[in-house]
C-alpha positions in Angstrom: -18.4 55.2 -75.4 -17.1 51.7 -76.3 -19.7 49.7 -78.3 -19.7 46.0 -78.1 -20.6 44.6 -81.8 -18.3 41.6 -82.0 -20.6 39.4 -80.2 -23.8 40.8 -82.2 -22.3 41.0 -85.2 -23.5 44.4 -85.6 -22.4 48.4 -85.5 -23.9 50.9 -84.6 -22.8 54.4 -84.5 -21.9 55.5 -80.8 -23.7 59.1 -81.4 -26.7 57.6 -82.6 -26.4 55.0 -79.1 -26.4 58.5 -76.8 -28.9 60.1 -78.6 -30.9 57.6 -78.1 -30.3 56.9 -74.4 -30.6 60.6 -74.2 -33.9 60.5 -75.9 -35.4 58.1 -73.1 -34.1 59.7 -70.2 -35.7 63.3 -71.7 -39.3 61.3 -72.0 -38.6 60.1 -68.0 -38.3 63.8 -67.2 -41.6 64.5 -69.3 -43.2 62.0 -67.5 -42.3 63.2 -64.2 -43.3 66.7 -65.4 -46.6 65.4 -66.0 -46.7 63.6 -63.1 -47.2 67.7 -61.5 -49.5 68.4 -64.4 -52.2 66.5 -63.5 -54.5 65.3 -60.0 -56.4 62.2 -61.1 -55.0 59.5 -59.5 -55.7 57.1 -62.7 -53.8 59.4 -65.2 -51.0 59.4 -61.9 -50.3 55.1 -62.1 -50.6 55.6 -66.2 -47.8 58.0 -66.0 -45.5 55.5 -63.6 -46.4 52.5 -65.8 -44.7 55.0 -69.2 -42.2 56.5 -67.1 -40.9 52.7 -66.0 -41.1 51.8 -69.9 -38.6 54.5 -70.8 -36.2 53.5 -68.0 -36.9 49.8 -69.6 -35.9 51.4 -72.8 -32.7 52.9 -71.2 -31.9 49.6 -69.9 -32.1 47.4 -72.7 -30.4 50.0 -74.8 -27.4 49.9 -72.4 -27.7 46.1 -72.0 -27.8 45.7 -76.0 -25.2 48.5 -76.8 -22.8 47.9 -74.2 -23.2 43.9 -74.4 -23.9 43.9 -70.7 -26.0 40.6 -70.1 -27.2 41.0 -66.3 -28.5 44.2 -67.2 -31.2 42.1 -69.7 -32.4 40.5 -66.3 -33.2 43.8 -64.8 -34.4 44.7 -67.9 -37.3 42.2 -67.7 -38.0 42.6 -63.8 -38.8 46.2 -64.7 -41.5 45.2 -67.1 -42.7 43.1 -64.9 -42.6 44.9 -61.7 -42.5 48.5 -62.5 -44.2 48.6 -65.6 -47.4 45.9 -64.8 -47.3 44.5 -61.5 -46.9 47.3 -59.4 -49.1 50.3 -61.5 -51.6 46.7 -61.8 -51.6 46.9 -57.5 -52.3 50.4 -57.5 -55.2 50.4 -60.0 -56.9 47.7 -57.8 -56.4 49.9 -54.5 -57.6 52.7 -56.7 -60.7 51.1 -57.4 -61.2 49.4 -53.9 -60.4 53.4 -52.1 -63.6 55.4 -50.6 -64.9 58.0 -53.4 -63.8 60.8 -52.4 -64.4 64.7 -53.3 -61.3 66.1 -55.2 -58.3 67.3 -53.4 -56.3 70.7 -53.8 -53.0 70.3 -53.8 -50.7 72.3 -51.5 -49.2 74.9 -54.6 -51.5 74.7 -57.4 -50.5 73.7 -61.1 -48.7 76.6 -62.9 -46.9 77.1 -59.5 -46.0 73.8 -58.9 -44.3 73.6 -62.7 -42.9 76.7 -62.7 -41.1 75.3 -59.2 -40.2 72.3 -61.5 -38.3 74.3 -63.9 -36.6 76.3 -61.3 -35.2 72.3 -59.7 -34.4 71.2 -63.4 -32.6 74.2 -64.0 -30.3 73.8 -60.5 -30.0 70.5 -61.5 -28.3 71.1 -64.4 -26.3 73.9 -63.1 -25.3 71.2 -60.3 -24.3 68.1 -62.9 -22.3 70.4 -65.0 -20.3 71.6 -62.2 -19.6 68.5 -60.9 -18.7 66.5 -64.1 -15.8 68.4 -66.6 -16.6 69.3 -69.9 -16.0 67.1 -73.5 -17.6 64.9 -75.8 -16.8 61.9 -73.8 -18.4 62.9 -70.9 -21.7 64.5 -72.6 -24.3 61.7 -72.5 -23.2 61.1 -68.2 -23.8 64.8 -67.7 -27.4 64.6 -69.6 -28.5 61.6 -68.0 -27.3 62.9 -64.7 -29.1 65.6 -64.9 -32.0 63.7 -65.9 -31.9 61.4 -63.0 -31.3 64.2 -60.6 -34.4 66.0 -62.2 -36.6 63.1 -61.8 -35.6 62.4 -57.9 -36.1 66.6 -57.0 -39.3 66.3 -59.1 -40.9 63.1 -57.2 -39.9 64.8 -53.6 -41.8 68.0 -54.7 -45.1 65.7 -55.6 -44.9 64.3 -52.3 -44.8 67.6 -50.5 -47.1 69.6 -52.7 -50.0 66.8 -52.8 -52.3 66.3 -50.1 -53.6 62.4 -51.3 -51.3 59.7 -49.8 -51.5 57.4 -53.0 -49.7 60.7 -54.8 -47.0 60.9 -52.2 -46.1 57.3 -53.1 -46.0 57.6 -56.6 -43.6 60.8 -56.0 -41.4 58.1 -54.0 -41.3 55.8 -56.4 -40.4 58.3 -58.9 -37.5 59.2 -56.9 -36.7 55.7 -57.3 -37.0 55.7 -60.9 -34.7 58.6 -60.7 -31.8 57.1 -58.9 -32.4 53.7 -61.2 -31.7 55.8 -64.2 -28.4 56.9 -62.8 -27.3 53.3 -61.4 -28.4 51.7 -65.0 -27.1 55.0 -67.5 -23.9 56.2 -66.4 -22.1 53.0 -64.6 -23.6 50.4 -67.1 -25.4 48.6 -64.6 -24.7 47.9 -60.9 -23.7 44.3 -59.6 -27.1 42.0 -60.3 -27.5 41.3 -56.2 -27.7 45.1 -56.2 -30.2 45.4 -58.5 -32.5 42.3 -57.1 -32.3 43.9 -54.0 -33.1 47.3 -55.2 -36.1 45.6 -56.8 -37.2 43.6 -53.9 -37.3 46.9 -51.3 -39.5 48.2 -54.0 -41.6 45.7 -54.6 -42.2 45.2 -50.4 -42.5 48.8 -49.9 -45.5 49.4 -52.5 -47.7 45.6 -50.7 -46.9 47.7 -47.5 -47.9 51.3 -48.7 -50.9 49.9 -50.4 -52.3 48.1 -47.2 -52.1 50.5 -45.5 -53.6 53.3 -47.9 -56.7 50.6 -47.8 -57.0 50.4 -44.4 -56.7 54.2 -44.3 -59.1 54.5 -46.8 -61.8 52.4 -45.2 -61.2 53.3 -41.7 -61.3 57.4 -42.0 -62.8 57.5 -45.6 -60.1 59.6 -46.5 -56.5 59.6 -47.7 -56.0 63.3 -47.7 -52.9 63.1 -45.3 -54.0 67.0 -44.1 -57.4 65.3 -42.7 -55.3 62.3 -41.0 -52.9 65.1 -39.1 -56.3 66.9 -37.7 -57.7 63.7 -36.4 -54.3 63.2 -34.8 -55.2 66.1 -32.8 
């Protein structure tokens, strides 16, 4: 890893800068982890809102490390968009939802982590086959296997939980996922990327929240097994 310090003035030791990307990424996986742990929607958005932190985190590191400007930019549209505005959007539809009685997911807790473990596991196996073996190529192979955690994890919350509003925070953890990947192991993708990465995002939670309201207010549910028996 090639550290830029001449335009800081500074130096920094490039184990210490992996460790501490590496760091980050683990607490993405915890979050996603505990994003299975738990079924109140409240402690769900909380989750998002640190798991988008840490992926801040990992992208100011590599911004700061690798003197990689554009990446400040994206930086600061996570904090504002992943990290406030969207978990800020979901509280209010949280609040404005019908009260509902609590929902059992599809595989319970212990079953549901213990599936977890059994995706982080192949995911690993997977990463390390694919990238070759060395020093130089230890922090791309961690974070890999982070990111490719993450996305596996968010698809098994949205098929293991019932509540629509769960099944769109596992997307957007999948999204959080693949971000990690883009921002940690190329150093950044071109800025229109990114802005339109963002953007999709951004449209795709207004449109999922809508419609979770109307949902909400027009069957008094958002259990997505109710909604398929209506259907018939």
């Amino acid at each position: 890893m090639q550290l830029c310090s001449l335009d800081w003035g500074l130096h920094f030791d490039p184990q210490l800068v992996e460790r501490i990307i590496a760091l980050l990424a683990a607490f993405i996986l915890v979050c996603s982890l505990l994003l299975l742990a738990t079924e109140r929607r409240h402690l769900h958005v909380r989750l998002y809102a640190v798991q988008s932190l840490f992926l801040a985190g990992v992208a100011f590191s590599v911004a700061f490390f690798h003197c990689e400007r554009h990446i400040f930019i994206a930086t600061g549209l996570i904090l504002i968009l992943k990290v406030i505005g969207i978990p800020f959007l979901l509280g209010r539809i949280i609040q404005r939802l019908v009260p509902q009685q609590p929902i059992k997911p599809t595989i319970n807790v212990p079953s549901s982590l213990l599936i977890a473990a059994g995706l982080v596991l192949a995911a690993d196996y997977l990463t390390r086959s694919i990238l070759a073996t060395g020093h130089e190529f230890e922090l791309a192979r961690n974070v890999l296997t982070v990111s490719l955690s993450v996305v596996l994890l968010g698809l098994l919350t949205m098929v293991t939980r019932k509540k629509a509003l769960s099944q769109v925070l596992g997307f957007l953890t999948m999204e959080n996922g693949i971000f990690l990947a883009g921002i940690a192991i190329t150093a950044g993708m071109p800025m229109i990327v990114e802005l339109g990465v963002f953007f999709d995002v951004l449209v795709a939670v207004v449109i999922m929240g809508v419609f979770l309201y109307r949902i909400s207010e027009t069957f008094d549910t958002i259990n997505v097994e109710e909604l398929t028996r209506l259907k018939h």
